[in-house]
C-alpha positions in Angstrom: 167.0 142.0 111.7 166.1 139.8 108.5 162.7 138.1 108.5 162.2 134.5 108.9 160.4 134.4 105.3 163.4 136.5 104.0 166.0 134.1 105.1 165.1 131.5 103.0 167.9 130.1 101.1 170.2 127.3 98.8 172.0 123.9 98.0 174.4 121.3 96.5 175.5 117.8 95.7 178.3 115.3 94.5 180.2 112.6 92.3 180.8 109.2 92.1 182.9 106.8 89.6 186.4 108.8 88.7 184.6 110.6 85.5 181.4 111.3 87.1 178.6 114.2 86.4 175.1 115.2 87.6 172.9 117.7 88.5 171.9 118.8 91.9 168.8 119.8 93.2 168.0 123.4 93.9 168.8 124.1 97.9 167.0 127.0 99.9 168.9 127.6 103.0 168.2 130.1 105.9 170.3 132.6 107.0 169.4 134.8 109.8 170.7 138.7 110.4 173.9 138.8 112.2 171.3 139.6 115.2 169.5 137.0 114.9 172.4 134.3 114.1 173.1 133.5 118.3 169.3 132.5 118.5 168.5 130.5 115.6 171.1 129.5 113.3 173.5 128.4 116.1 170.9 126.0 117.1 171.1 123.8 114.3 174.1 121.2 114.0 177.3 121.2 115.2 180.8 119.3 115.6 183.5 119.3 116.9 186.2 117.8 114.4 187.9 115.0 116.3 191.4 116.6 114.8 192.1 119.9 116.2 193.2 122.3 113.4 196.5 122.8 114.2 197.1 119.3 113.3 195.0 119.0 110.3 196.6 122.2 108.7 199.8 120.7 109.5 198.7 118.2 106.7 197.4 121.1 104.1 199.9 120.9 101.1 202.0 124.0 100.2 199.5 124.5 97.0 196.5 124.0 99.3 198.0 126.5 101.7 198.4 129.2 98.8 195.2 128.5 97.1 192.9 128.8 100.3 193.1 131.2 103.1 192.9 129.1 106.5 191.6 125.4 107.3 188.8 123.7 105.4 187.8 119.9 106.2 186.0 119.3 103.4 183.4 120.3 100.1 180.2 119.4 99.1 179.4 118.1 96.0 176.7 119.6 94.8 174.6 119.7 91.5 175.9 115.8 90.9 173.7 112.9 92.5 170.6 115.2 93.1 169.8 117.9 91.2 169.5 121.7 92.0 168.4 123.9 88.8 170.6 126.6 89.6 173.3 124.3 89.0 172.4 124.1 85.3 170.8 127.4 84.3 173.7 128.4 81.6 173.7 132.3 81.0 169.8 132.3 82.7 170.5 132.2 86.1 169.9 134.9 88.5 168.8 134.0 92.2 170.3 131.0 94.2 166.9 130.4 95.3 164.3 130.1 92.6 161.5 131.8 93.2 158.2 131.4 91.1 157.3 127.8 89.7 159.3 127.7 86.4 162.7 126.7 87.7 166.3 127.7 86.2 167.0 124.6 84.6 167.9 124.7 81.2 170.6 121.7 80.7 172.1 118.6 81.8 174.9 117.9 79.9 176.2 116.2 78.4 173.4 114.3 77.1 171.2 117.2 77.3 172.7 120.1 76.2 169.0 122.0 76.2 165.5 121.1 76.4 161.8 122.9 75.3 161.5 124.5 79.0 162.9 125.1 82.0 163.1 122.6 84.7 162.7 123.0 88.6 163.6 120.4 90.2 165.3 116.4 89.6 161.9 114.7 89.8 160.4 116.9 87.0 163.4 116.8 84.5 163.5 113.0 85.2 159.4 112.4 84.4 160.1 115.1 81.4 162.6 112.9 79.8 160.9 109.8 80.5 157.6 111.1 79.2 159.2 112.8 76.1 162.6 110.4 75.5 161.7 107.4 76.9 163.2 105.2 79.8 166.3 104.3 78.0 167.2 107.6 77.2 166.5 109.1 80.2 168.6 106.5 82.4 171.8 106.8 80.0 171.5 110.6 80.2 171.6 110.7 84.1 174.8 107.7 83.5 176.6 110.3 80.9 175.8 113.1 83.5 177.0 111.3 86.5 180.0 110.0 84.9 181.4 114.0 83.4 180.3 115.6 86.6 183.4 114.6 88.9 186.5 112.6 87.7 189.9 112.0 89.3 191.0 115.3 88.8 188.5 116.5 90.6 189.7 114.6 93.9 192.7 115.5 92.6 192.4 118.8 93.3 190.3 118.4 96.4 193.1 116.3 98.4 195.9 119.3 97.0 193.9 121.9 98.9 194.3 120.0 102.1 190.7 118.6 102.3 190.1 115.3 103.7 186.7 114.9 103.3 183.5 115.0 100.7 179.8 115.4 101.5 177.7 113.3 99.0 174.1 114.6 98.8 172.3 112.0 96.9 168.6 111.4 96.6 166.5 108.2 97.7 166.9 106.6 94.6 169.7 105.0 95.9 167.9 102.6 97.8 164.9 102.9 95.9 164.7 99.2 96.3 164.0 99.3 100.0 159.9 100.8 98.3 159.8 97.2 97.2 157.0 96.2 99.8 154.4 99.0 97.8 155.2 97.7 94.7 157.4 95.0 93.7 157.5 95.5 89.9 157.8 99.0 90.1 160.6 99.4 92.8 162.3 96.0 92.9 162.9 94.5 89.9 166.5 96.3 89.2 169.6 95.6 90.7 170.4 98.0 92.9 174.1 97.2 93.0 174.6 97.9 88.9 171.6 99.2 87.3 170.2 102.0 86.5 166.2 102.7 86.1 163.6 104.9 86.3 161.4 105.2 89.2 158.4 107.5 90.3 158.1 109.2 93.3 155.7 106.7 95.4 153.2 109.8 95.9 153.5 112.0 92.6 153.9 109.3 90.7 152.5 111.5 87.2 154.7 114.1 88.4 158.2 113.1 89.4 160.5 110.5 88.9 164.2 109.6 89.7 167.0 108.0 87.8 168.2 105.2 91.0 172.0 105.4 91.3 173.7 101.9 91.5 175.3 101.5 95.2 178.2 99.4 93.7 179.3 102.2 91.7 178.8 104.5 95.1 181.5 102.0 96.8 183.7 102.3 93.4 183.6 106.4 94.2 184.4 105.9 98.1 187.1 103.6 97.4 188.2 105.7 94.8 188.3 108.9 97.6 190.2 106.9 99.8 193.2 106.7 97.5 193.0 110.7 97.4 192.9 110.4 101.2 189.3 111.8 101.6 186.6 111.2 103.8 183.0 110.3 102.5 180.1 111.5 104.6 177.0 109.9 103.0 173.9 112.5 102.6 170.5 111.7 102.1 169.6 114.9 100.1 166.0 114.5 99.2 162.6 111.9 100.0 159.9 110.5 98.9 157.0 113.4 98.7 159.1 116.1 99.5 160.7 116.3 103.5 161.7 119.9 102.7 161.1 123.2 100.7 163.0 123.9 98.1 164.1 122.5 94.5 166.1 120.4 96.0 163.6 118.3 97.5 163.2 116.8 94.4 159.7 117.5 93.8 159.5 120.9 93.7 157.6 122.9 92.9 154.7 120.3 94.1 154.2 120.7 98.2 156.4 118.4 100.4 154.1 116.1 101.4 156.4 113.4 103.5 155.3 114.7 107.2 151.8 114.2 106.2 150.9 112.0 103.7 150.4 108.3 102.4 152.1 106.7 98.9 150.1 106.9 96.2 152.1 103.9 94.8 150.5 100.4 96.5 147.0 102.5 97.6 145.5 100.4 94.6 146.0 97.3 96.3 145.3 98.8 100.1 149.2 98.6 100.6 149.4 102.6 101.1 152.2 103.7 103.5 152.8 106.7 105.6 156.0 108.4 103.9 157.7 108.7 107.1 157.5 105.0 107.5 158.9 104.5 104.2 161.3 107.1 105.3 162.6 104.7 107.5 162.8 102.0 105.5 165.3 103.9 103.7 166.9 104.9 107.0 167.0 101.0 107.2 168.2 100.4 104.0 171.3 103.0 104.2 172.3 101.5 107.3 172.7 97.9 106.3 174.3 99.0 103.2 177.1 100.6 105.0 177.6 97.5 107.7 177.9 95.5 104.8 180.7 97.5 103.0 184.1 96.0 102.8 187.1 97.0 104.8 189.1 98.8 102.1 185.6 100.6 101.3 184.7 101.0 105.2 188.0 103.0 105.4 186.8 105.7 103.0 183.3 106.4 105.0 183.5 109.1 107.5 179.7 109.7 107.6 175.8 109.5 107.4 173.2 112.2 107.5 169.7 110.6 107.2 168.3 113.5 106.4 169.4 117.0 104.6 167.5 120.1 106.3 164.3 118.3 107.9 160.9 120.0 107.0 162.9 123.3 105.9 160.7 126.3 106.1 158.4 124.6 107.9 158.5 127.3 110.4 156.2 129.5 108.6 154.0 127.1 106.0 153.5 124.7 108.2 153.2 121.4 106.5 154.9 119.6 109.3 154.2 118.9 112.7 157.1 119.9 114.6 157.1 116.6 117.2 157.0 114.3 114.4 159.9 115.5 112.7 161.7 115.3 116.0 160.2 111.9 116.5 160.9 110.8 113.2 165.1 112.2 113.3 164.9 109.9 116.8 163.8 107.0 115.5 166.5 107.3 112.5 169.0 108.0 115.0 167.8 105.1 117.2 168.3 102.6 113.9 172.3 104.1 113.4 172.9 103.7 117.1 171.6 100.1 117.5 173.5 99.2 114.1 177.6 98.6 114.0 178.3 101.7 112.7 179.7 103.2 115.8 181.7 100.7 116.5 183.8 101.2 113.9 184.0 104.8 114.2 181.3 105.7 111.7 179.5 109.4 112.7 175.9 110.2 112.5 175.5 114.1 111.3 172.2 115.3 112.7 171.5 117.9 110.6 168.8 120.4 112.3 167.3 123.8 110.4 166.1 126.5 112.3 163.5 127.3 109.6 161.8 124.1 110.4 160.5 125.4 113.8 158.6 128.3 115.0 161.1 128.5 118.0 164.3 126.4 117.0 166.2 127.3 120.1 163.2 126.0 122.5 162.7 123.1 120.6 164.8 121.7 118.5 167.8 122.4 120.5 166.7 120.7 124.2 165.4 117.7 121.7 168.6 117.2 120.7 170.5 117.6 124.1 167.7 114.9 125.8 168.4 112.4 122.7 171.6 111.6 123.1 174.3 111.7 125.9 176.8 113.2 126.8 178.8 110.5 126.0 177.2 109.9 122.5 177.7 113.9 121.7 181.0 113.4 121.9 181.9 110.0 119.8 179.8 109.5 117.4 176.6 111.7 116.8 177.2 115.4 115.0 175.2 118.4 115.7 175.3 119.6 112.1 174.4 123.2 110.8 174.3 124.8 107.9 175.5 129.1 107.5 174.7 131.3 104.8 175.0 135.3 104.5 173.7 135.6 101.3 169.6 135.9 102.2 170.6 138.7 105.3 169.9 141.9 102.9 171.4 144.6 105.0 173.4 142.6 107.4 176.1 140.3 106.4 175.9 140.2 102.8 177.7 142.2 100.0 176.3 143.5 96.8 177.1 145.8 94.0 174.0 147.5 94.8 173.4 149.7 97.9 170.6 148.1 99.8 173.3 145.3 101.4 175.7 145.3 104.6 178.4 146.2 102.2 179.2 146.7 98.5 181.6 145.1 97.0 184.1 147.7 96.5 184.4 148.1 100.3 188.3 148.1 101.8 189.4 144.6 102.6 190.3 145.8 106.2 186.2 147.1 106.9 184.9 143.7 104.8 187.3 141.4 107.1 186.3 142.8 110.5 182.8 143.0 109.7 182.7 139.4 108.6 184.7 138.3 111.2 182.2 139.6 113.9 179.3 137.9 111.4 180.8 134.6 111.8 181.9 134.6 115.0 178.8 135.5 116.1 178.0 132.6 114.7 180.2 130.3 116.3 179.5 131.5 119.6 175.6 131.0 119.6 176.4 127.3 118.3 178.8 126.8 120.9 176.4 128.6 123.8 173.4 126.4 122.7 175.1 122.6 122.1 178.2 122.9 124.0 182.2 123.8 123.7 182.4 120.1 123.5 180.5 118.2 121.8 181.0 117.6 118.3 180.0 120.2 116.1 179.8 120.1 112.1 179.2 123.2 109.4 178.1 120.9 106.6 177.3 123.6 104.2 178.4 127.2 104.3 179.7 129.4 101.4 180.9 133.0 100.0 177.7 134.1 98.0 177.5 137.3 99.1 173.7 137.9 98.0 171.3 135.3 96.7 170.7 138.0 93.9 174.0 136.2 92.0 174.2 139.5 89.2 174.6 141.7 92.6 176.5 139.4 93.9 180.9 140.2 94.5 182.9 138.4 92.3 186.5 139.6 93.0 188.9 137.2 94.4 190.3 139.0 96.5 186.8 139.9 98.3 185.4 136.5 98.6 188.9 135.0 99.9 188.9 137.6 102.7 185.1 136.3 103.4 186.5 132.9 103.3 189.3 133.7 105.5 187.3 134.9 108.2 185.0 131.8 107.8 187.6 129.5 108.1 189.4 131.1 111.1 186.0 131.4 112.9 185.4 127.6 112.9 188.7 126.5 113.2 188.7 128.7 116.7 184.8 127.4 117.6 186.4 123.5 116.7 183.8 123.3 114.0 184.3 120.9 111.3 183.2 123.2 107.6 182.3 121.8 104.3 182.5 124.1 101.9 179.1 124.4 99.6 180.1 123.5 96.7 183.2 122.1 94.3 182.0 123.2 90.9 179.5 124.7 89.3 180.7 125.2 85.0 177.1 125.2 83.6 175.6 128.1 86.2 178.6 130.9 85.8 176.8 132.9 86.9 176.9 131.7 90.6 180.7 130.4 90.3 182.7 133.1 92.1 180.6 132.5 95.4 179.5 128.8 95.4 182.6 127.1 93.0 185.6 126.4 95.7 187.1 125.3 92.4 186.7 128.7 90.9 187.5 130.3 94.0 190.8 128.1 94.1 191.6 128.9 90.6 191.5 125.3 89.2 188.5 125.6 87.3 189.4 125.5 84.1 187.7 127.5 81.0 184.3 125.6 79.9 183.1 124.0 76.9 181.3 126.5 74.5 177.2 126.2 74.3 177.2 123.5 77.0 174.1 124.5 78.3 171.7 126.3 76.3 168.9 128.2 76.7 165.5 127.0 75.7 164.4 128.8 72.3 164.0 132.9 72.9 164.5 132.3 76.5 166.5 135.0 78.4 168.0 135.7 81.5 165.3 136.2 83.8 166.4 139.5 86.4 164.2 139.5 89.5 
């Protein structure tokens, strides 16, 4: 069996306006040993897709068919409207989830093709180039990257592989307004509909900051899906302080401190706020936003997650109490189910992590079965997990080294019936610990096979039989998958496992020297 503390993993993110780009924060993930999968992952999320998959494959185009190897709802977009490192680590990169304090960053093109240093997470590059560049600078170089990052080709290519829908991860920043009451000059003096600013994180405020992201272009890019015929489902990536470990909280590699701690930002003037509470103004904020959308724009939203992995590796550095974040996702869930959102047939993806709990299948699991009904379980809210095999060193990963379950050369037929028992044994602990019914989600699942990307397979063939046996395990459980992620062109490091454009073969070659290395930097090989 893999250790808790070794199962530690990591993320994505995604696009906007038709020619969008940005970077995405750097995700760690846990994936448990094949053993271990029934008892912790399984407890996590889950949903059951409303369509069953014979139907949806029936609307999988012929080039969608040939391109991917079974059923796939839908793709993150990672690395776009909140930033992992490894996203942008040119030729550098070398573990999916940093370790160490320095980060992978080198780039974020195309206004940045390289800076001085590295940087580990969105809230440090963003207070780097505001320090060093400037506010104007740094707000148009978050504009260029958001507007490169994904285009119409991009959905494009998303709708001819038979998806229909997109996960956004997106940081706070997009309602940075709602932080108004600590500090009105500070947080809510742009308009949030059309402008872009810089704003500090309201507790490491000489630390981190974020560039906001205007909501009316986030309608432009929903409407804009629609036409494709996708889905989006709305995810609030990272918070204020830090509600999870990992670069792609935003604040990294600073402590998360949202479980605990006050702002910083309005303590001057007595007006310090518990982060949770301004947790839920955002959760507030989100909501209203999306009751106030217009019908064509309503008919592109399939989704909202509040919150991406909740207090993530809590389980072992406890800097969360586990009842609060339990009380805290109830109270969210209590604002979406008191809002109009079900009504219209909006779903509420309750994202759960079993490295957030000591004992995830005797806590977080009955939490979420006394929350809501039975009724509720199956209409509107999603138990939503996330499955990786890359951390389980010995079990259901693949390397080019000799210390994994398999190497890379292995026969397709041993590599497709050990993966199929990997995932299915999956499937079957989510199924025996939320239900065959209710609805069930895989927001975030992917083919790294080892978070060690230079061990990691590469060959098409390989990864598509991975993929295969994925896919046909949640079609059979009725889980609903999103891929993890579209693209990744300026880490290449980490494309063949984590690119469903690359794996798809409709990446195509990328510009030369678009993200270099900082000055005598190499590849760093841990």
């Amino acid at each position: 069996e893999i250790s808790v503390e070794a199962a530690v993993m990591a993320g994505r993110d995604m696009p906007l306006n038709g020619v969008q780009e940005e970077a995405s924060s750097s995700k760690h993930r846990v994936i448990l040993a094949a053993s271990a999968v029934a008892s912790c992952l399984v407890a996590g999320s889950a949903l059951a897709w409303s369509q069953p998959w014979s139907q949806a494959s029936a609307h999988v185009s012929s080039a969608g068919m040939s391109a991917l190897p079974g059923p796939l709802a839908g793709v993150n977009v990672g690395g776009w409207l909140c930033l992992e490192d490894w996203f942008y680590s040119g030729a550098g990169g070398s573990n999916v989830m940093t370790s160490g304090n320095i980060g992978q960053g080198a780039c974020l093109p195309p206004a940045v093709p390289s800076l001085d240093g590295l940087w580990p997470s969105e809230g440090n590059l963003t207070f780097r180039l505001n320090k060093t560049k400037g506010p104007k600078f740094a707000a148009e170089a978050f504009q260029a990257h958001r507007h490169a990052f994904i285009g119409e080709d991009d959905l494009a290519g998303m709708a001819s592989l038979g998806l229909n829908s997109v996960r956004v991860p997106m940081t706070w920043a997009a309602f940075a307004d709602a932080l108004a009451p600590l500090d009105k000059e500070i947080y809510g003096k742009h308009n949030p509909h059309n402008e872009t600013v810089i704003v500090p994180d309201p507790f490491y405020r000489d630390q981190a900051a974020f560039a906001t992201i205007p909501r009316g272009w986030l309608e432009e890019f929903i409407r804009r899906c629609s036409k494709h015929g996708l889905k989006v489902l709305v995810d609030l990536h990272a918070f204020p302080g830090g509600s999870a470990d990992g670069t792609y909280n935003g604040i990294w590699p600073a402590p998360p401190v949202f479980w605990k701690n006050k702002t910083i930002v309005g303590a001057e003037k007595n007006q310090a706020v518990q982060l949770t509470e301004v947790g839920l103004w955002i959760a507030k904020a989100v909501v209203a936003w999306l009751e106030g959308l217009d019908a064509p724009t309503q008919a592109g939203l399939l989704g909202l997650t509040f919150m991406n992995e909740p207090a993530h590796t809590n389980g072992w550095k406890k800097f969360a109490n586990e009842t609060l974040v339990l009380e805290w996702l109830a109270s969210a869930a209590d604002i979406f189910r008191k809002s109009k959102l079900p009504a219209k047939g909006v779903k509420l993806y309750m994202q759960l992590i079993a490295t957030a709990f000591a004992d995830f299948g005797g806590t977080a699991v009955p939490w979420y079965n006394k929350t809501f009904t039975e009724d509720e379980k199956n209409s509107w809210v999603v138990a939503d997990q996330h499955w990786y095999t890359a951390w389980d060193k010995g079990g259901c990963d693949m390397r080019t080294s000799e210390d994994g379950g398999l190497t890379c050369d292995a026969p397709l037929d041993v590599i497709q019936k050990k993966m199929k028992g990997c995932a299915d044994s999956f499937s079957q602990g989510f199924k025996d610990q939320f239900g065959s019914s209710c609805l069930k989600a895989i927001t975030e699942f992917s083919v790294g096979t080892s978070e060690e990307a230079r061990f990691a397979c590469n060959d098409r063939a390989v990864l598509k039989t991975f993929l295969q046996e994925q896919l046909n395990s949640w079609a059979e459980a009725g889980l609903q998958p999103f891929f993890w992620t579209w693209r990744m062109p300026f880490g290449p490091v980490f494309e063949p496992g984590w690119s469903l454009r690359w794996i798809a073969g409709l990446e195509e070659p990328h510009q030369a020297m678009a993200c270099e290395l900082p000055g005598g930097a190499a590849p760093v090989i841990s």
